[in-house]
LOROKOL-681365 format. One record per residue (C-alpha): residue number from 1; residue in one letter; chain; z, x, y. Coordinates in steps of 0.001 Angstrom, whole numbers, always signed. Layout:
+-----+------+-------+---------+---------+---------+
|  nr | rest | kette |      up |    east |   north |
+-----+------+-------+---------+---------+---------+
| NUM |    a |     A |       Z |       X |       Y |
...
+-----+------+-------+---------+---------+---------+
***
This chain:
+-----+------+-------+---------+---------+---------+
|  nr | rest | kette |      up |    east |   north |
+-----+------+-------+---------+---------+---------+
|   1 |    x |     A |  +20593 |  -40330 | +108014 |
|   2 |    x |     A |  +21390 |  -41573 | +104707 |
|   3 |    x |     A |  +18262 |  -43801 | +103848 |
|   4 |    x |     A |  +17567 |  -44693 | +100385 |
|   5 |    x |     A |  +15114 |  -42794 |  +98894 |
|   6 |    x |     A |  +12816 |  -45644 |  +98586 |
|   7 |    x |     A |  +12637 |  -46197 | +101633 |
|   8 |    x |     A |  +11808 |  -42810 | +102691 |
|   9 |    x |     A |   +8834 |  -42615 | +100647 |
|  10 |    x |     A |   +7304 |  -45407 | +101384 |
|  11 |    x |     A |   +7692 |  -44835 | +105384 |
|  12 |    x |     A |   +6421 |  -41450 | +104837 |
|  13 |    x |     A |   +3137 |  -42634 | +102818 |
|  14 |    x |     A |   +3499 |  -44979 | +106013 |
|  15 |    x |     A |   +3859 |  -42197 | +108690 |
|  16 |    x |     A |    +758 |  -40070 | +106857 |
|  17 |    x |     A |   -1361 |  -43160 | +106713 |
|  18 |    x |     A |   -1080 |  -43591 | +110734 |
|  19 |    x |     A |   -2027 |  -40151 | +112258 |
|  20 |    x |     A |   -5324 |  -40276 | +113750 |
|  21 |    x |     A |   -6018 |  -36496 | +113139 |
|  22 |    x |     A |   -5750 |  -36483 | +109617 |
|  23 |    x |     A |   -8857 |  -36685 | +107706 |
|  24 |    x |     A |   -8689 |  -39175 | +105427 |
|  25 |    x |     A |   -7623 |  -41647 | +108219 |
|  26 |    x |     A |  -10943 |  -40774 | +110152 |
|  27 |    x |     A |  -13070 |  -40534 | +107038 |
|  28 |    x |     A |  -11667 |  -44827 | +106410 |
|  29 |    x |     A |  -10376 |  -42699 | +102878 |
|  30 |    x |     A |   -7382 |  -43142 | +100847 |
|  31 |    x |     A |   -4491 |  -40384 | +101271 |
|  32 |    x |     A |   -3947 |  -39522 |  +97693 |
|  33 |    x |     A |    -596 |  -37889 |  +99027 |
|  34 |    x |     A |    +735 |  -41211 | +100520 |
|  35 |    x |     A |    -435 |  -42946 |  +97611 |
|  36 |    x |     A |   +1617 |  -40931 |  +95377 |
|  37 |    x |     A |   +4621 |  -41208 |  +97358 |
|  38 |    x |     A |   +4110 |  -44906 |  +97573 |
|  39 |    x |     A |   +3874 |  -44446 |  +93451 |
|  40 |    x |     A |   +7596 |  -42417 |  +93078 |
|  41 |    x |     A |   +8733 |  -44982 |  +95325 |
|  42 |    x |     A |   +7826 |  -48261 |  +92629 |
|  43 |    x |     A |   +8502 |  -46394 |  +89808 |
|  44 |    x |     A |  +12240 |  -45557 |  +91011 |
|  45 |    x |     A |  +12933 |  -49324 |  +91932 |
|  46 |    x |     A |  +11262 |  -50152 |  +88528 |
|  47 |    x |     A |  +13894 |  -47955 |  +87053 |
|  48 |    x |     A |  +16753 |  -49037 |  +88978 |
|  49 |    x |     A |  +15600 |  -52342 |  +87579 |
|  50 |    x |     A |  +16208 |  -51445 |  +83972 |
|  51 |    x |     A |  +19231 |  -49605 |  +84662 |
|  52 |    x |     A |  +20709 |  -53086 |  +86130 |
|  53 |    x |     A |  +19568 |  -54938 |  +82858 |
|  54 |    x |     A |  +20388 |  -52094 |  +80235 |
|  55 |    x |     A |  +23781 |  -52255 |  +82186 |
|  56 |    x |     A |  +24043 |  -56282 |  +82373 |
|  57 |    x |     A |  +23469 |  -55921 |  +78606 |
|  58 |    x |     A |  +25858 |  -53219 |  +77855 |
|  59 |    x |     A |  +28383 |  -55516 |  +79925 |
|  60 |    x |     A |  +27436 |  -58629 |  +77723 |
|  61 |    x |     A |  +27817 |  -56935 |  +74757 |
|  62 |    x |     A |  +30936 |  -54973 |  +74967 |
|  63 |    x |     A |  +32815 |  -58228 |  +75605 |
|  64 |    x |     A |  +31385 |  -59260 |  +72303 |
|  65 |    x |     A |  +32398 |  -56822 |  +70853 |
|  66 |    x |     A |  +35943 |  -56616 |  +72133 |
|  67 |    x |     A |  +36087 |  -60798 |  +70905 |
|  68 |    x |     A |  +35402 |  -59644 |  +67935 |
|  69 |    x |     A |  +38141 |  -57325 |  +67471 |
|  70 |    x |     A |  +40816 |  -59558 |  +68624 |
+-----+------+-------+---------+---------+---------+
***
C-alpha cells in the first residue's frame, strides 16, 4: 500500500465527504476537515511543481557553467 500521498488525501477528503452519518453531509455543509486535506494535497503537487523547475533550472545552468570553464 504504497500510494502517493496525494492521492491519499484527496480520497480521504473523498471517503469523509460520502458517509451519510456524518453531519455535515446531512446538514448539505462543507467538511472543513476534507477540505483541508484536499488543501495539503494541492499545495504538495504545487511544490513538487517548483521542485521540477528549480531542478530543470539548476540542470540548465550547471551545464553553463561547466561550458564556461572548459
Amino acid at each position: 500500500m504504497s500510494e502517493d500521498i496525494v492521492y491519499r488525501l484527496r480520497k480521504r477528503a473523498e471517503i469523509r465527504r460520502q458517509i451519510p452519518d456524518r453531519k455535515s453531509v446531512q446538514e448539505g455543509k462543507a467538511d472543513r476537515i476534507a477540505d483541508i486535506l484536499e488543501e495539503a494535497a494541492n499545495e504538495i503537487e504545487r511544490l513538487r511543481e517548483v521542485e521540477t523547475r528549480y531542478k530543470d533550472l539548476w540542470e540548465m545552468y550547471k551545464d553553463l557553467w561547466e561550458d564556461d570553464l572548459k
